[in-house]
N, C-alpha and C positions, 0 to 999 in steps of 0.2 A: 311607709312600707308595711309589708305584713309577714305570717308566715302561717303555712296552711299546709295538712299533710294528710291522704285519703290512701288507704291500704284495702290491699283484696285480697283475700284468704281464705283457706276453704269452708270455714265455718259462717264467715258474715263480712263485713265492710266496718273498717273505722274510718271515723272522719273528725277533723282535728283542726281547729281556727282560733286564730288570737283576734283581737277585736283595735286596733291600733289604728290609727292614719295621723299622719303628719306633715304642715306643709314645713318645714323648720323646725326648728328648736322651740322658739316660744308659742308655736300654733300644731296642739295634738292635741286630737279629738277622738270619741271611741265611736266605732262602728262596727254591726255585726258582719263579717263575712260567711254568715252561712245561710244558705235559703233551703229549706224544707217544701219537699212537693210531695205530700203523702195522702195517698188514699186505701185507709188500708183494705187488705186483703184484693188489693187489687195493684198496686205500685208505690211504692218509696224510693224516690229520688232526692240526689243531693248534691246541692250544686254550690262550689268556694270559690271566693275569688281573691283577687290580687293584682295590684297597678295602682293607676290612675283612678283615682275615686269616683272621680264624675264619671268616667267611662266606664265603670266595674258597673256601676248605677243604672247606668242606664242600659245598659244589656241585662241586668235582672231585669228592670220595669218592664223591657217591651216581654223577656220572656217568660214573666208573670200575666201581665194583661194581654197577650195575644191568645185569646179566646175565641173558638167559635164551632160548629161543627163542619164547617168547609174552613177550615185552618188548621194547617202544621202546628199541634202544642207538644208540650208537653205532658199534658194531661189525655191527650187521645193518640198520642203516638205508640204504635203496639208493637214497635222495638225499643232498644237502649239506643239501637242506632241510629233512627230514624230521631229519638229525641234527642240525642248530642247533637244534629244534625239542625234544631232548633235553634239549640245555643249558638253554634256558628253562625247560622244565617243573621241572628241577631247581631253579632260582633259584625259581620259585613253591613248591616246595616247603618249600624250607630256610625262606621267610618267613611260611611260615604255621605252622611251626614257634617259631621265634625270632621272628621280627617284633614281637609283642607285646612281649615279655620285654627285647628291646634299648628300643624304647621307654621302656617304663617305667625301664629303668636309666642316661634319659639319652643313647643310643648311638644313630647313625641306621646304617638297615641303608643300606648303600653296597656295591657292587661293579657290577663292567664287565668285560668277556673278548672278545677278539677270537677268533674263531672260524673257521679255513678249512681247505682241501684240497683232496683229489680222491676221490673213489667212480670206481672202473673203470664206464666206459660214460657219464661225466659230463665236461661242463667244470670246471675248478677254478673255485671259488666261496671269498668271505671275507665274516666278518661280524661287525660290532657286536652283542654283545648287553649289555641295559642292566637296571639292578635290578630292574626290573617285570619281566623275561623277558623284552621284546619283542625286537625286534633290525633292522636294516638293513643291505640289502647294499652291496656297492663298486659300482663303476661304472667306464668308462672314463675319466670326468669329476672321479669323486673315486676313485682309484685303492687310496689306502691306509686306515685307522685307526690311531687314537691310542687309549692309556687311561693314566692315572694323571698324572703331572706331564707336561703333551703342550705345554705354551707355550713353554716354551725351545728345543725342537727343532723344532717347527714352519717358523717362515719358513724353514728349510733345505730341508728337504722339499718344500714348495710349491714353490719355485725349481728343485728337479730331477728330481724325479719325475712321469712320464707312463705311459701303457703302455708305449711303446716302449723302454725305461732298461732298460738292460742287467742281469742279474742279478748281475753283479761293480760298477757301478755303485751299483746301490739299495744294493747291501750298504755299500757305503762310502760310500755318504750315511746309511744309518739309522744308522754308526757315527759319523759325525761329529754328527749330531741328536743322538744317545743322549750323547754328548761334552761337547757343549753343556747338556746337562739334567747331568751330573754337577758341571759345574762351576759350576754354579750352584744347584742343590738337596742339601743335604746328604741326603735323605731318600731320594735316588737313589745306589747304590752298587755298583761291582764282588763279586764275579764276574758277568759275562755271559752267555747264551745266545741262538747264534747259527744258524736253520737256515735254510738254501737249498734251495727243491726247483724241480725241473725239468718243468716241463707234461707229466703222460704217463707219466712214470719210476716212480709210484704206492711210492717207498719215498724216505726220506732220501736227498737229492743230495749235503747236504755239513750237517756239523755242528760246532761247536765251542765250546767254552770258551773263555772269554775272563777272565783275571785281571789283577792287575798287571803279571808278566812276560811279556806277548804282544806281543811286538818288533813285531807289524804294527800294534795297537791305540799302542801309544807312537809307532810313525812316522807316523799317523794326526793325533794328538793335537799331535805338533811341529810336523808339517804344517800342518795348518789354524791352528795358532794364530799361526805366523809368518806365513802368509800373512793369514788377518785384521791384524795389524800393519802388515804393509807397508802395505795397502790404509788401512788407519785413517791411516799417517801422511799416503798421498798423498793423501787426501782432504782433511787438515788444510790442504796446501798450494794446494791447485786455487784456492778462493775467491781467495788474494792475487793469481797467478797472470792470475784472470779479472779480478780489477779494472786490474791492468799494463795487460791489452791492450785494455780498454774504455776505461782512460785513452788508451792511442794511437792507438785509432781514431776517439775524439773530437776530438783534436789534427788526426790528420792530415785530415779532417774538415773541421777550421776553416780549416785552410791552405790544403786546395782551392777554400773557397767566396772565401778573401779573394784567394786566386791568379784565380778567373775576376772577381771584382769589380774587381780591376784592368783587365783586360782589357775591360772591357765600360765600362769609362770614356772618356771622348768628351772631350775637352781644348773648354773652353769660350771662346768668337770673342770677341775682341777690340772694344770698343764704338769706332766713329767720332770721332775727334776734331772737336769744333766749331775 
């Protein structure tokens, strides 16, 4: 499995892939899930995937090598929509190919690919696309996509991403989400890739590799884990905390009502002697 996270914002597009596949426990192997379609000052697109390895594969090939100028690319398509529209036809393709064949052997055809960028003369656009080819765009409402192992790094995400989130921000929340999914799914694994671009800039803004020895990915990791601990313990402490001071507002409480019932007591008259 994998995990793969692509944000739209008003400033630029992050795009966020662990490099992982596994058929088992004792068979994992590293593979990059991110494919770069850049030409700059003309388009940057980027397209992650997630599933079935052979399947994920062979829906980049065809829609890398489907080249020509009487053909649907990627590289000559002059929307974002027209090119997601690429990636789809690819995944219909590959399954009417293999579809049967995995069936029959047992296998479900499975894959997902977050799909975005920019086309010069366009706004940047991102999108889901799902095994059947169809696909869905982002919104300002739901800003990013998930595919492959997306539960463990989610409630992070949710928490801090809007459009407004900084591109240095998102970046180091999808790192700390991606964090979260490693350490908790063995199936999700280092090397990283990490790309930043900039609304407009129409080429790679910032790119990198991410391994074990990436001193900001390990202060990242120290980071957040001491601070989820602090927070875990103080939470541990808060409930005793609140019952203290609900025991002594109860208390002080009784005292005031037994303090004014003194007060409000009348000294009862003395009956006449016969």
């Amino acid at each position: 499995m994998t995990y793969c996270v692509g944000m739209q914002l008003d400033r630029g597009l992050v795009f966020l892939s662990d490099s992982r596949t596994n058929a088992g426990v004792d068979q994992i192997s590293t593979f990059r899930k991110m494919t770069v379609f850049e030409h700059p000052g003309e388009r940057l697109i980027v397209l992650l995937s997630a599933g079935n390895l052979a399947v994920t594969q062979s829906v980049r090939q065809i829609v890398c090598e489907n080249v020509g100028p009487h053909i649907d690319t990627v590289w000559n398509a002059k929307t974002m929509f027209e090119a997601v529209r690429v990636v789809g036809d690819a995944v219909r393709e590959v399954h009417r190919r293999d579809g049967q064949a995995l069936k029959e052997a047992g296998i479900e055809f499975h894959c997902s690919f977050i799909f975005g960028g920019q086309i010069r003369g366009e706004r940047m656009r991102l999108f889901h696309v799902y095994s059947a080819g169809n696909f869905i765009e982002a919104t300002p409402e739901n800003p990013y996509f998930q595919i492959g192992e997306s539960k463990y790094g989610k409630p992070i995400i949710d928490r801090v991403i809007s459009p407004e989130t900084s591109l240095d921000e998102a970046s180091k929340c999808a790192l700390i989400s991606m964090d979260s999914t490693l350490r908790s799914n063995i199936s999700v694994g280092l090397p990283l890739d990490l790309l930043v671009y900039e609304e407009g800039a129409l080429r790679v803004s910032k790119f990198v590799r991410i391994d074990h020895h990436n001193q900001y990915m390990q202060m990242i990791r120290g980071t957040w884990g001491n601070a989820w601990s602090r927070g875990s313990r103080r939470s541990r402490t808060r409930p005793c905390a609140a019952r203290r001071a609900e025991a002594r507002r109860r208390s002080s409480k009784r005292r005031s009502a037994s303090h004014r019932a003194r007060r409000c007591r009348r000294p009862s008259k003395a009956k006449p002697r016969a």
